[in-house]
mmCIF file of the N, C-alpha and C atoms, coordinates in Angstrom:
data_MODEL
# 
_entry.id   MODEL 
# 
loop_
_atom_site.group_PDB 
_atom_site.id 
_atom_site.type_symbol 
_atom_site.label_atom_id 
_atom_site.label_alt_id 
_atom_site.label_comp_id 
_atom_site.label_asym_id 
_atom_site.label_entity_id 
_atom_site.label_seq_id 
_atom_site.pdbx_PDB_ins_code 
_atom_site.Cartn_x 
_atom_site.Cartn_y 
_atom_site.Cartn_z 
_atom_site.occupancy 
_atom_site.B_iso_or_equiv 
_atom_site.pdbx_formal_charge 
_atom_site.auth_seq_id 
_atom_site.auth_comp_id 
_atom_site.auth_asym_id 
_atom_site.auth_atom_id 
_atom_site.pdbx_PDB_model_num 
ATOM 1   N N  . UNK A 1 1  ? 0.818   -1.187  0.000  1.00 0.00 ? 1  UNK A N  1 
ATOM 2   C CA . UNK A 1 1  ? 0.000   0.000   0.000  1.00 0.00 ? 1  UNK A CA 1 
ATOM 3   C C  . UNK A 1 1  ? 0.864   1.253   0.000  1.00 0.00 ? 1  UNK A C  1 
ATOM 4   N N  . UNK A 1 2  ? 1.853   0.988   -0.607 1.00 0.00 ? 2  UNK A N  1 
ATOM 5   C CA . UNK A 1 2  ? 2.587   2.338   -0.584 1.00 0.00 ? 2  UNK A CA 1 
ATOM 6   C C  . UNK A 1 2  ? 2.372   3.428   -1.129 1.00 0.00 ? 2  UNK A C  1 
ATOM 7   N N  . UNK A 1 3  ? 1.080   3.414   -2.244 1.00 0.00 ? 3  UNK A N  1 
ATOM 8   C CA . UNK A 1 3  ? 0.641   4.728   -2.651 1.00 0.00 ? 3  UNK A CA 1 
ATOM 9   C C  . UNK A 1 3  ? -0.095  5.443   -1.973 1.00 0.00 ? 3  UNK A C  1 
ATOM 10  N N  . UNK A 1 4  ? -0.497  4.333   -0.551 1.00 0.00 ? 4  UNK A N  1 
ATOM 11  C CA . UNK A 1 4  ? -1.406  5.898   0.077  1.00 0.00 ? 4  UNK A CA 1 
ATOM 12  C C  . UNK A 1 4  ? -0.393  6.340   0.798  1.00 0.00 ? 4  UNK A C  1 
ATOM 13  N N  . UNK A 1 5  ? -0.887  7.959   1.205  1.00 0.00 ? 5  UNK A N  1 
ATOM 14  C CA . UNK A 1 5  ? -0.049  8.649   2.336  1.00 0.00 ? 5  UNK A CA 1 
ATOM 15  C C  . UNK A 1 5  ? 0.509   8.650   3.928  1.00 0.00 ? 5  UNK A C  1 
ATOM 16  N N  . UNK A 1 6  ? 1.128   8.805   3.951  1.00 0.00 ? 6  UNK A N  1 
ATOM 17  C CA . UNK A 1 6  ? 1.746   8.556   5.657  1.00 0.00 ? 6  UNK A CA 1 
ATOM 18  C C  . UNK A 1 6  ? 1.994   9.658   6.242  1.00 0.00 ? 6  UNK A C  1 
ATOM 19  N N  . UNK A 1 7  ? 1.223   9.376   7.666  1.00 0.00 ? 7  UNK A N  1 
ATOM 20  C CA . UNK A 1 7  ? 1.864   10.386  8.499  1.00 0.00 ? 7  UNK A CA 1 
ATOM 21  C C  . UNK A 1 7  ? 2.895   10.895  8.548  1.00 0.00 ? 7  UNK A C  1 
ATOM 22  N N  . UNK A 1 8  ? 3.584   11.754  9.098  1.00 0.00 ? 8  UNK A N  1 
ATOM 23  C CA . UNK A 1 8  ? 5.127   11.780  9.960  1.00 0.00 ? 8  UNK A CA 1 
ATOM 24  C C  . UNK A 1 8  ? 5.047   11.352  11.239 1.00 0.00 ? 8  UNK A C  1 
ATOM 25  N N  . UNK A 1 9  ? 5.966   10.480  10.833 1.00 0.00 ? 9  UNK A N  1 
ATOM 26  C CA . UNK A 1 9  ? 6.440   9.834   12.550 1.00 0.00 ? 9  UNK A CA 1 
ATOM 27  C C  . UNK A 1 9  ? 5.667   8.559   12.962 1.00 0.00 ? 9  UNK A C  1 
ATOM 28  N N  . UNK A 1 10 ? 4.432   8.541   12.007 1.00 0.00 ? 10 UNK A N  1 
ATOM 29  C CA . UNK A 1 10 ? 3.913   7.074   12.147 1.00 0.00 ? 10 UNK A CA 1 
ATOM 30  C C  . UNK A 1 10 ? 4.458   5.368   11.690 1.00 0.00 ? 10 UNK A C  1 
ATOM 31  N N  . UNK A 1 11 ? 4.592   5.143   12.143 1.00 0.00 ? 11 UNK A N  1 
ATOM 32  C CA . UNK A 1 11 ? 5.864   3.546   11.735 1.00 0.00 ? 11 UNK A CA 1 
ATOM 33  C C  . UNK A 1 11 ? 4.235   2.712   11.042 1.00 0.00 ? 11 UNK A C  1 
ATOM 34  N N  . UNK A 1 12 ? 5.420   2.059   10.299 1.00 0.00 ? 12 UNK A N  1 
ATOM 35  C CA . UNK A 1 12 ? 4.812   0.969   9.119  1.00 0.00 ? 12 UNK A CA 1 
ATOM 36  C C  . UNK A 1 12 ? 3.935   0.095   10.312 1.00 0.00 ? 12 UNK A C  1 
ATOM 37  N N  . UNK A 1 13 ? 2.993   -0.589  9.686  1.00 0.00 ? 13 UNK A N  1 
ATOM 38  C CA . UNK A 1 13 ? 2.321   -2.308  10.665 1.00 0.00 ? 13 UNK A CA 1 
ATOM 39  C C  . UNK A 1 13 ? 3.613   -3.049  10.688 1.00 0.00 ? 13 UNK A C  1 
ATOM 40  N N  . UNK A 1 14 ? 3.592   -3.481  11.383 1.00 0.00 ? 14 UNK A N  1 
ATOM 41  C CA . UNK A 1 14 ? 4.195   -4.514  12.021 1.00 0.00 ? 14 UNK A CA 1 
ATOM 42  C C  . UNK A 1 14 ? 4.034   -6.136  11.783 1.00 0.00 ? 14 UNK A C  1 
ATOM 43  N N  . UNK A 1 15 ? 4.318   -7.017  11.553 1.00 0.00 ? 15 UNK A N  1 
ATOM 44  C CA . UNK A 1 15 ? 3.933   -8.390  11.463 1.00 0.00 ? 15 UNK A CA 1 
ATOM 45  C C  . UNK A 1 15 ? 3.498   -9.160  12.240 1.00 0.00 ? 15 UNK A C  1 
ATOM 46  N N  . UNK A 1 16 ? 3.399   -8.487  13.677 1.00 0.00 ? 16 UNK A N  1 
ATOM 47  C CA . UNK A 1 16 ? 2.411   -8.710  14.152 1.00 0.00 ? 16 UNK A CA 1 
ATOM 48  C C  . UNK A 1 16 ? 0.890   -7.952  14.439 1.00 0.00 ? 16 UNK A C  1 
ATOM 49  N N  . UNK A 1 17 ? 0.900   -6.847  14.084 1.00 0.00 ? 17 UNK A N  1 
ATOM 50  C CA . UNK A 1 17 ? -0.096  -6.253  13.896 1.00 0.00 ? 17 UNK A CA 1 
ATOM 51  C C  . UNK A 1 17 ? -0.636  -6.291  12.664 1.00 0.00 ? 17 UNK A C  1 
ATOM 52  N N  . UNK A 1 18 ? -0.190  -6.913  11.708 1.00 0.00 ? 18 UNK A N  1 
ATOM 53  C CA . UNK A 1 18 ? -0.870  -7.541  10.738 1.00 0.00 ? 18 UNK A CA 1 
ATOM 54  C C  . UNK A 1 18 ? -2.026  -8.807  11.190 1.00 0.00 ? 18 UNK A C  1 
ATOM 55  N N  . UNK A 1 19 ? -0.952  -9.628  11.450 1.00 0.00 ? 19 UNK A N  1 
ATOM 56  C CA . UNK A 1 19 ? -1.836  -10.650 12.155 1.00 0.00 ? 19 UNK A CA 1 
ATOM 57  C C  . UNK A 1 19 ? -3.012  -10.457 12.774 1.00 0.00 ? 19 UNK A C  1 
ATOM 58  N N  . UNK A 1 20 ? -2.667  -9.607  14.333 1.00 0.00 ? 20 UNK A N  1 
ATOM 59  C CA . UNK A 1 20 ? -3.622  -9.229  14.773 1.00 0.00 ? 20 UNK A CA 1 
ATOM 60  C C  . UNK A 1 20 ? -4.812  -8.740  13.967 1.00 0.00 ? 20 UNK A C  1 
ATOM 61  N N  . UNK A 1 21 ? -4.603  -7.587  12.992 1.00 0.00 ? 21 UNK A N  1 
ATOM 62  C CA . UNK A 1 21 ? -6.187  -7.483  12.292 1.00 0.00 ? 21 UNK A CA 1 
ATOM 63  C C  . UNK A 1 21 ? -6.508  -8.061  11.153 1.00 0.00 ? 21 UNK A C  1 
ATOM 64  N N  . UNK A 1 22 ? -5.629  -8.955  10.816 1.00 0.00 ? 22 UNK A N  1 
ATOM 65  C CA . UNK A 1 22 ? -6.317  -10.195 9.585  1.00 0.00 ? 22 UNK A CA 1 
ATOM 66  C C  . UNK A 1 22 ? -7.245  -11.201 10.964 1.00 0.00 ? 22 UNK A C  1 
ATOM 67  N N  . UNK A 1 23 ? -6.490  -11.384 12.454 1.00 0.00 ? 23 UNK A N  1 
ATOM 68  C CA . UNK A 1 23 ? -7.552  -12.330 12.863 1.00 0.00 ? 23 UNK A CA 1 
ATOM 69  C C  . UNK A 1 23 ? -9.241  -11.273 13.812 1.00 0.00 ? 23 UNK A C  1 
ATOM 70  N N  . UNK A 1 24 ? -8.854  -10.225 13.744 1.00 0.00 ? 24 UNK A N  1 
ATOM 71  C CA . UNK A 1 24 ? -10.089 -9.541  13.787 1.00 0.00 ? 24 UNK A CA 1 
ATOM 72  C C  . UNK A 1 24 ? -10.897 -9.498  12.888 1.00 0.00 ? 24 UNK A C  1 
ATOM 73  N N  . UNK A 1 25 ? -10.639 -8.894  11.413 1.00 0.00 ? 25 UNK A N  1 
ATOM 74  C CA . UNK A 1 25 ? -11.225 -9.046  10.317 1.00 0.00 ? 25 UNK A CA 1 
ATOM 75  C C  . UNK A 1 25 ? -12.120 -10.534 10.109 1.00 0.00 ? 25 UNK A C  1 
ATOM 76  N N  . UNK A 1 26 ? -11.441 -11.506 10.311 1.00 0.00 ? 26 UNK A N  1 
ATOM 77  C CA . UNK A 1 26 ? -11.866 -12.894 10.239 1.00 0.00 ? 26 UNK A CA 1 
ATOM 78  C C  . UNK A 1 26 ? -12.882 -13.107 11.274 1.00 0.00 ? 26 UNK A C  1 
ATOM 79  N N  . UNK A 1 27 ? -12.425 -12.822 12.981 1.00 0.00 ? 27 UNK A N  1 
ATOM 80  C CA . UNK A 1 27 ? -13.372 -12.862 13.662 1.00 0.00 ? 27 UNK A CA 1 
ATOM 81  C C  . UNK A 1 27 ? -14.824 -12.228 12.950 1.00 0.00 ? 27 UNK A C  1 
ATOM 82  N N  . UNK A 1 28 ? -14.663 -11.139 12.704 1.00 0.00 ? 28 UNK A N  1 
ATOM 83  C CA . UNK A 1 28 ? -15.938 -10.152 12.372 1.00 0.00 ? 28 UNK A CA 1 
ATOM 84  C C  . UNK A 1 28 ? -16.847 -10.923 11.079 1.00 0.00 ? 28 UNK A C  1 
ATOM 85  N N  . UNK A 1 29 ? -15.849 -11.531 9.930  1.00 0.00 ? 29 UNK A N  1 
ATOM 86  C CA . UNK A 1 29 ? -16.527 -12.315 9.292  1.00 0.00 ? 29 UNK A CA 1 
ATOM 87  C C  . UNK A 1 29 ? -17.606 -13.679 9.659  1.00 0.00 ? 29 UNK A C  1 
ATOM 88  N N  . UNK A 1 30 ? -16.354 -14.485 10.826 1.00 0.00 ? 30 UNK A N  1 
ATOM 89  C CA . UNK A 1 30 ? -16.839 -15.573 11.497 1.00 0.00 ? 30 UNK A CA 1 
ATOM 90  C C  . UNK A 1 30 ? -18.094 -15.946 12.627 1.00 0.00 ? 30 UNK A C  1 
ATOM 91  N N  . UNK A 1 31 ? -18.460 -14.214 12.982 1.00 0.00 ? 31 UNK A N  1 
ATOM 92  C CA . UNK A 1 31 ? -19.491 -13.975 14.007 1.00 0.00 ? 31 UNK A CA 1 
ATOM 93  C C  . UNK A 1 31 ? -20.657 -13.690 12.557 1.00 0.00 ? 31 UNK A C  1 
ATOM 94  N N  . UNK A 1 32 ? -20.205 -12.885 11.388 1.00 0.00 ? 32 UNK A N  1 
ATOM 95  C CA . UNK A 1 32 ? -21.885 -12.965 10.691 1.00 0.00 ? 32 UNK A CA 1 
ATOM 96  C C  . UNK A 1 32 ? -22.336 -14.931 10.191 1.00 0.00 ? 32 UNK A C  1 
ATOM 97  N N  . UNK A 1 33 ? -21.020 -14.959 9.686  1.00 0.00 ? 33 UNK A N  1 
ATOM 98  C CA . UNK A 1 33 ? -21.406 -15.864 9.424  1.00 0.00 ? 33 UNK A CA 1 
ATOM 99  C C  . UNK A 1 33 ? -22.394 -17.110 10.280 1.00 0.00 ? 33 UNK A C  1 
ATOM 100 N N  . UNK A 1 34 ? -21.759 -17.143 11.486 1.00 0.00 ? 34 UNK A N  1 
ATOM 101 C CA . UNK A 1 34 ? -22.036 -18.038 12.787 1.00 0.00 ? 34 UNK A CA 1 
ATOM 102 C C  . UNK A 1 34 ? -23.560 -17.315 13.202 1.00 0.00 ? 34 UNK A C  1 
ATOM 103 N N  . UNK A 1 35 ? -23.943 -16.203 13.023 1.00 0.00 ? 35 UNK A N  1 
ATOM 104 C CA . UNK A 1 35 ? -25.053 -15.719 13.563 1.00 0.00 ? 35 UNK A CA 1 
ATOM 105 C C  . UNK A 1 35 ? -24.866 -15.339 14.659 1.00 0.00 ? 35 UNK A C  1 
ATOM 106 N N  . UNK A 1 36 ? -24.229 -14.178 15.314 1.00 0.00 ? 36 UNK A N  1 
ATOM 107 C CA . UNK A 1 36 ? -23.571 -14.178 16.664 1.00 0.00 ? 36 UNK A CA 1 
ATOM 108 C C  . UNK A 1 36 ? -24.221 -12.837 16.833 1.00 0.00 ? 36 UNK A C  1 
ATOM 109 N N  . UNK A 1 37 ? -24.610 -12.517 18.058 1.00 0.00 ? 37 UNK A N  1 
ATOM 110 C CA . UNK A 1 37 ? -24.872 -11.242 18.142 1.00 0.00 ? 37 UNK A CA 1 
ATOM 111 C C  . UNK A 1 37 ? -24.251 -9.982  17.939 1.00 0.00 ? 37 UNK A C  1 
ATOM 112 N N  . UNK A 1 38 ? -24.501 -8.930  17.795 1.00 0.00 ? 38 UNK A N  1 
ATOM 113 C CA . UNK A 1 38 ? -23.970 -7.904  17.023 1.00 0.00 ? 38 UNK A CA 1 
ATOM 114 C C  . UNK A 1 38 ? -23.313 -6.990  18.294 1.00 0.00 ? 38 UNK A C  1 
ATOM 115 N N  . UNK A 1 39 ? -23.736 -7.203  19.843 1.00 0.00 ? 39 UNK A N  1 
ATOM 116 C CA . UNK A 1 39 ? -23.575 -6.298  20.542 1.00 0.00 ? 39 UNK A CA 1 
ATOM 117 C C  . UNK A 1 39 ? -21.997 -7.432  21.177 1.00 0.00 ? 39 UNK A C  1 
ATOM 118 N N  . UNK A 1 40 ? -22.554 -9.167  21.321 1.00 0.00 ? 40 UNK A N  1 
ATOM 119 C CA . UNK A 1 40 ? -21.406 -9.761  21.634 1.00 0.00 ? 40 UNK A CA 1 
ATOM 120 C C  . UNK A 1 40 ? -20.424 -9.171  20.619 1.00 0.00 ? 40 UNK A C  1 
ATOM 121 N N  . UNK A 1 41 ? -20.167 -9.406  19.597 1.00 0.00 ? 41 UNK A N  1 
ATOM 122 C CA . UNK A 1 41 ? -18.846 -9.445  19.030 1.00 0.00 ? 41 UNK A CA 1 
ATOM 123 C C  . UNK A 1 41 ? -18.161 -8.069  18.970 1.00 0.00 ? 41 UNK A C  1 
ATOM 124 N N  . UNK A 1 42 ? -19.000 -7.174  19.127 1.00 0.00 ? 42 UNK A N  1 
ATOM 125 C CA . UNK A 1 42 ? -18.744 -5.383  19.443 1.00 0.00 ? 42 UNK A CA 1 
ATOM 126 C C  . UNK A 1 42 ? -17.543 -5.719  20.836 1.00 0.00 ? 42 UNK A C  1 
ATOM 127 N N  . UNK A 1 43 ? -18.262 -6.436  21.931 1.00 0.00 ? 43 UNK A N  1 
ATOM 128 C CA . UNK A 1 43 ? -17.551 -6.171  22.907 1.00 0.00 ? 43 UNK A CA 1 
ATOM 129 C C  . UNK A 1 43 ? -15.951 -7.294  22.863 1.00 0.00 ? 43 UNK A C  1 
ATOM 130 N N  . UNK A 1 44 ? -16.256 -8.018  22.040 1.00 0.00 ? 44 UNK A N  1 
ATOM 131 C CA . UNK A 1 44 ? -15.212 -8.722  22.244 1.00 0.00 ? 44 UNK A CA 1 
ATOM 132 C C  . UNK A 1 44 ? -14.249 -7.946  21.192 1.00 0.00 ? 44 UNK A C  1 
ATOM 133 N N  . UNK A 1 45 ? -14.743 -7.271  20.192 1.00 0.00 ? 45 UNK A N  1 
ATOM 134 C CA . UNK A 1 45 ? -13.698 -6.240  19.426 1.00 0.00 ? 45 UNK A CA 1 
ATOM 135 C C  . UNK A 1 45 ? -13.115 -5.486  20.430 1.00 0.00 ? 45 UNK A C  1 
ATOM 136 N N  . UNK A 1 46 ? -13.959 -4.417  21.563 1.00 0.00 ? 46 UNK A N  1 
ATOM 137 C CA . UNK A 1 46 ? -13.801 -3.576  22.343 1.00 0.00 ? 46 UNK A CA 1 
ATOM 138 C C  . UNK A 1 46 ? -12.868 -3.659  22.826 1.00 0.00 ? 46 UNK A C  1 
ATOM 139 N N  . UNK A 1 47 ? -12.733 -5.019  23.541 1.00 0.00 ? 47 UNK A N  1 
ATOM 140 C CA . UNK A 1 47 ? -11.681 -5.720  24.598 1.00 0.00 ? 47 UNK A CA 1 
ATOM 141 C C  . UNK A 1 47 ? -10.664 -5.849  24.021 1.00 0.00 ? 47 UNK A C  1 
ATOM 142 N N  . UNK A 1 48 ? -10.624 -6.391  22.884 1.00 0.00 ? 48 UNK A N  1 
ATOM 143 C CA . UNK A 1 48 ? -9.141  -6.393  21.836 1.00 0.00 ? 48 UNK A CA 1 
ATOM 144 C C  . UNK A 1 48 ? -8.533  -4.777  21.757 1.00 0.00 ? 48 UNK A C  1 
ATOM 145 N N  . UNK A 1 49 ? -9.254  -4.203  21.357 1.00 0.00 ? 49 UNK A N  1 
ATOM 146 C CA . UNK A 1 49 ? -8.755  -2.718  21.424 1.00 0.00 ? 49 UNK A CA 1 
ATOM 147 C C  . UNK A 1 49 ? -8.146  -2.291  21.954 1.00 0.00 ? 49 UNK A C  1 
ATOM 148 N N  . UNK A 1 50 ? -9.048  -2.012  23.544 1.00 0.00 ? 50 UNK A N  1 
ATOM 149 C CA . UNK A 1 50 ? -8.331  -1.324  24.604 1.00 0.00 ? 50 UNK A CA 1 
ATOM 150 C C  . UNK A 1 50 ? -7.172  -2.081  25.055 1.00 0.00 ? 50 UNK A C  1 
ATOM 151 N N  . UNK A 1 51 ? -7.074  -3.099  25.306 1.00 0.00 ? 51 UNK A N  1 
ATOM 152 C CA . UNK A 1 51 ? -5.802  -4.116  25.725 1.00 0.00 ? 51 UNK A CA 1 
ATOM 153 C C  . UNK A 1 51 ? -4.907  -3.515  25.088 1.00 0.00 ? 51 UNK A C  1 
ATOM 154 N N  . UNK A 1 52 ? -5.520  -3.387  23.134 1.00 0.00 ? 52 UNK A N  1 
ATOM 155 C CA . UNK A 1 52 ? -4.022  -3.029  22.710 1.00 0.00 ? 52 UNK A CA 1 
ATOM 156 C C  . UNK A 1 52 ? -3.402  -2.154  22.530 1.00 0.00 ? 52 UNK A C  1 
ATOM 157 N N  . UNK A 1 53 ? -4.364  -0.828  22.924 1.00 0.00 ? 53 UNK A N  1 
ATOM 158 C CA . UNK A 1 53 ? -4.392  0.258   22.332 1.00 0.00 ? 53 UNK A CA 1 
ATOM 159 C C  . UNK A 1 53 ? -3.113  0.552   24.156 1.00 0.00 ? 53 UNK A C  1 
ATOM 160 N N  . UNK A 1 54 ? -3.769  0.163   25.252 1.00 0.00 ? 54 UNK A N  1 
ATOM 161 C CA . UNK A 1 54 ? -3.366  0.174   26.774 1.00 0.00 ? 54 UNK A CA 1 
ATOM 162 C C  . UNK A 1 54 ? -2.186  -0.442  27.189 1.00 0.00 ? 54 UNK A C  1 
ATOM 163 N N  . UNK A 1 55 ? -1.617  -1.288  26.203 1.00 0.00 ? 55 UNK A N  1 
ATOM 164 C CA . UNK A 1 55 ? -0.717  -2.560  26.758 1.00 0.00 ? 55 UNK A CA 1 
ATOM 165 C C  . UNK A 1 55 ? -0.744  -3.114  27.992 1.00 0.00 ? 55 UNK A C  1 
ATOM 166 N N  . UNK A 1 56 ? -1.638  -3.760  28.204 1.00 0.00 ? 56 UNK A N  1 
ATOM 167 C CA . UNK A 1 56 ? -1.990  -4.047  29.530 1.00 0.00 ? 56 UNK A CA 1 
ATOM 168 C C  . UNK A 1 56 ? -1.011  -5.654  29.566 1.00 0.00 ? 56 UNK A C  1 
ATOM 169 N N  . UNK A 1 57 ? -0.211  -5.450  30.872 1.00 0.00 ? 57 UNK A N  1 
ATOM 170 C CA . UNK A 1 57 ? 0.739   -6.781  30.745 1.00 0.00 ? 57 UNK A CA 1 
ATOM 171 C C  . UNK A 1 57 ? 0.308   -8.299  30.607 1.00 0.00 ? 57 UNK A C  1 
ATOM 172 N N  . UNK A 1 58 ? -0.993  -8.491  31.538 1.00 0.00 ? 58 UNK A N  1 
ATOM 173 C CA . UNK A 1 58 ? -1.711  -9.586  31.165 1.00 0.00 ? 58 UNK A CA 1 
ATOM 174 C C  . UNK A 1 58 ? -2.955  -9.842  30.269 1.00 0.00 ? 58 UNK A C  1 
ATOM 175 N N  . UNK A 1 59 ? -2.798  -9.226  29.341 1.00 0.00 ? 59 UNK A N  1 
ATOM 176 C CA . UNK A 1 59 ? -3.918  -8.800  28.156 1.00 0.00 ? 59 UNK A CA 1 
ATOM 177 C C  . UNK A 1 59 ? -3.986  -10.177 27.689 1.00 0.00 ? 59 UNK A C  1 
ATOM 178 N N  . UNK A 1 60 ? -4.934  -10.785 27.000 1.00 0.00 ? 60 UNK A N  1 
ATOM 179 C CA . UNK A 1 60 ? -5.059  -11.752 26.084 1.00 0.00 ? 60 UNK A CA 1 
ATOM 180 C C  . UNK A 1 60 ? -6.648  -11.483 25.052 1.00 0.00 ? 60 UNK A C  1 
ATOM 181 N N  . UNK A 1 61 ? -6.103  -11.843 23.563 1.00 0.00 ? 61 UNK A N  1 
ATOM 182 C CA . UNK A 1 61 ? -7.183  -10.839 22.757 1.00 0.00 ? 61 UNK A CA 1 
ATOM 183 C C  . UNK A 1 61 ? -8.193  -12.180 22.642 1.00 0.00 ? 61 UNK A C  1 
ATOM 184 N N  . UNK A 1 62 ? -9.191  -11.804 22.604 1.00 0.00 ? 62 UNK A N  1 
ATOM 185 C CA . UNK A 1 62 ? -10.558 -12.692 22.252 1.00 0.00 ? 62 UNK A CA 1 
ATOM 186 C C  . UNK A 1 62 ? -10.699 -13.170 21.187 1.00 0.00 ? 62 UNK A C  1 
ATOM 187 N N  . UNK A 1 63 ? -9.677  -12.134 19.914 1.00 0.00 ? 63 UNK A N  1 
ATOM 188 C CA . UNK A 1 63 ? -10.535 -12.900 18.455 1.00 0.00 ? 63 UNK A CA 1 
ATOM 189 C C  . UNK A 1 63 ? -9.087  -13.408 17.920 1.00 0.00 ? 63 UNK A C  1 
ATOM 190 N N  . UNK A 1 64 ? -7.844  -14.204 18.937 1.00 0.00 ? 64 UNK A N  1 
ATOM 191 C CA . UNK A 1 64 ? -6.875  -14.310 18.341 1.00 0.00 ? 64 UNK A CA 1 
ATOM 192 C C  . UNK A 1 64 ? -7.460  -15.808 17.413 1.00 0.00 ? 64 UNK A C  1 
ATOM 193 N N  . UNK A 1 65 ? -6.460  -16.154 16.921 1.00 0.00 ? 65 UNK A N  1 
ATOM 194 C CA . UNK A 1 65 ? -6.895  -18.032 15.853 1.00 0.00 ? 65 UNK A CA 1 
ATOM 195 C C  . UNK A 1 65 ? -8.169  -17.571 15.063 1.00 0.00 ? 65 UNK A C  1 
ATOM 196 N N  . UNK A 1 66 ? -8.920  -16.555 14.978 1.00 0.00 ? 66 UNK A N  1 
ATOM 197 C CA . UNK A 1 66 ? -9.815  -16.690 14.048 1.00 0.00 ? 66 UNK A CA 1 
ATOM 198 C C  . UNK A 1 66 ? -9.757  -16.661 12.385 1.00 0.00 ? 66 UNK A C  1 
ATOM 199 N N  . UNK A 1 67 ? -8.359  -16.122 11.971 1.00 0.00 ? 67 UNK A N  1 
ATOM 200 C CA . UNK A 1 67 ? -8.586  -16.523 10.932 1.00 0.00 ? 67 UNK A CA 1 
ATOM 201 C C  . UNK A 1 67 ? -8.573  -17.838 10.709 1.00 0.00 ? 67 UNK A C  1 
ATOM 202 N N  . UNK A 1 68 ? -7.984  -18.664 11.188 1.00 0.00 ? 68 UNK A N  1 
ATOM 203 C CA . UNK A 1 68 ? -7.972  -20.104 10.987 1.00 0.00 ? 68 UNK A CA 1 
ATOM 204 C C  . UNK A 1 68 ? -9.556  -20.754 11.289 1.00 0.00 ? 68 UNK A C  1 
ATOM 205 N N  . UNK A 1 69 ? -9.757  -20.280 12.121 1.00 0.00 ? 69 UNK A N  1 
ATOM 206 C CA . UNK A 1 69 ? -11.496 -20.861 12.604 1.00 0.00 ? 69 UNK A CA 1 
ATOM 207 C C  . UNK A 1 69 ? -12.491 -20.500 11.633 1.00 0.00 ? 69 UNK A C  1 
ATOM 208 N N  . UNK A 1 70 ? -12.251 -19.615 10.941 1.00 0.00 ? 70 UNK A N  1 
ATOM 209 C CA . UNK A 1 70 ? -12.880 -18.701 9.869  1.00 0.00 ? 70 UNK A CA 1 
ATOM 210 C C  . UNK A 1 70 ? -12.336 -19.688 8.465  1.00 0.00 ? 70 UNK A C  1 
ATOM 211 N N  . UNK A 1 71 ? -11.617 -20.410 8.309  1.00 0.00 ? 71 UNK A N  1 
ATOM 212 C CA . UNK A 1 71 ? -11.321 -21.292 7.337  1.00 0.00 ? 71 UNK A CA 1 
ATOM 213 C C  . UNK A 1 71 ? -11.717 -22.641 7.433  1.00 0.00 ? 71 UNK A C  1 
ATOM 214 N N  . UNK A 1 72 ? -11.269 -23.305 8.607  1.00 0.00 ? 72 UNK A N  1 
ATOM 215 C CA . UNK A 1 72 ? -12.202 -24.198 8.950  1.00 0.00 ? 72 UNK A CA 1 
ATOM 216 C C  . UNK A 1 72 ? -13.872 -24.299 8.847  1.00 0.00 ? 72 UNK A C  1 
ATOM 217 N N  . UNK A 1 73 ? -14.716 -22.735 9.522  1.00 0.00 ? 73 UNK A N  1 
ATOM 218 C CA . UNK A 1 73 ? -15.481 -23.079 9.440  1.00 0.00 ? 73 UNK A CA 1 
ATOM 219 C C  . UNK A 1 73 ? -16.299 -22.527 7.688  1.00 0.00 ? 73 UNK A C  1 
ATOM 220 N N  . UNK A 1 74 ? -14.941 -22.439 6.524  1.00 0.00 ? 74 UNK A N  1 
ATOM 221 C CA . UNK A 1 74 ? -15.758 -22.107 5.478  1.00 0.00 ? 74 UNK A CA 1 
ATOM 222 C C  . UNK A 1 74 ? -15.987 -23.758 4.773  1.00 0.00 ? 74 UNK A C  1 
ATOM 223 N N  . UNK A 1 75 ? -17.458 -23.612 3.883  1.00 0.00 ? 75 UNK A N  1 
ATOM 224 C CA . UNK A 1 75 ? -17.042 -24.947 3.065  1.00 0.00 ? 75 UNK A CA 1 
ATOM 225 C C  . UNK A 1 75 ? -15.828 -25.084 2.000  1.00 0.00 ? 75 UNK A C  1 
ATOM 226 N N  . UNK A 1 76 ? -15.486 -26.367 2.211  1.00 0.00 ? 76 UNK A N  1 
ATOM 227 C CA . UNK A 1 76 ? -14.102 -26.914 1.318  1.00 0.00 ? 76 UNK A CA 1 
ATOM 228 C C  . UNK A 1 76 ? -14.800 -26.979 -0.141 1.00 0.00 ? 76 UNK A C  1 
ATOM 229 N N  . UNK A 1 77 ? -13.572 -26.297 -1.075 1.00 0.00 ? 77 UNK A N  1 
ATOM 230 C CA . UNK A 1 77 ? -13.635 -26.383 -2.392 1.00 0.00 ? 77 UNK A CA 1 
ATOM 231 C C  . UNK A 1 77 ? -13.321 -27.698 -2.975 1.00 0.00 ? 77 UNK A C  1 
ATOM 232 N N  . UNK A 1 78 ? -14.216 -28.657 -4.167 1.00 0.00 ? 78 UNK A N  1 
ATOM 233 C CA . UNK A 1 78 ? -13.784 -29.550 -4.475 1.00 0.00 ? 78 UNK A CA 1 
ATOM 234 C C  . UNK A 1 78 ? -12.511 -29.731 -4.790 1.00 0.00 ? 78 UNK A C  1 
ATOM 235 N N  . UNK A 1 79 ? -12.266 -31.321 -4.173 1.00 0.00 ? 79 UNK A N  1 
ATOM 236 C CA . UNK A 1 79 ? -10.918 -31.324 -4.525 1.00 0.00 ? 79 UNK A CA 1 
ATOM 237 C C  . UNK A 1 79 ? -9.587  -30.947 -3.576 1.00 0.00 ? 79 UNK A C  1 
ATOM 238 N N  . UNK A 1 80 ? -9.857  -30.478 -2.586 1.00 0.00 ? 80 UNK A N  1 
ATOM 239 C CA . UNK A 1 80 ? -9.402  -30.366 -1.695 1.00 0.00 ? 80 UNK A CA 1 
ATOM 240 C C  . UNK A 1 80 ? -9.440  -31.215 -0.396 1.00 0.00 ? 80 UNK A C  1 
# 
């Protein structure tokens, strides 16, 4: 994405903060899909946030492994 613009002084994502919001993104997919309530998965975003936004030392995020759960729970393409 290097054609959009950058702050000053703002540092690139990180490889793990990649991660982190490919498995949010996925979570968010994996709750419509699953039929999950709209106010649950708000708060379990919430909680991811502030933890990370706070660095809180014993933080642990709610929607970590979801992209994988989000693959698992898609149907398999023939042939696979």
């Amino acid at each position: 994405m290097s054609g959009l613009p950058r702050r000053k002084g703002v540092s690139r994502v990180t490889e793990k903060e990649v991660k982190i919001m490919l498995d949010m993104a996925a979570f968010i997919s994996y709750s419509i899909l699953s039929d999950q309530p709209f106010t649950w998965a708000l708060l379990q975003l919430s909680h991811d946030c502030n933890g990370l936004l706070y660095s809180e030392p014993c933080f642990l995020p709610r929607t970590t492994d979801y992209l994988e759960k989000l693959a698992a729970f898609l149907p398999k393409k023939d042939g696979d």
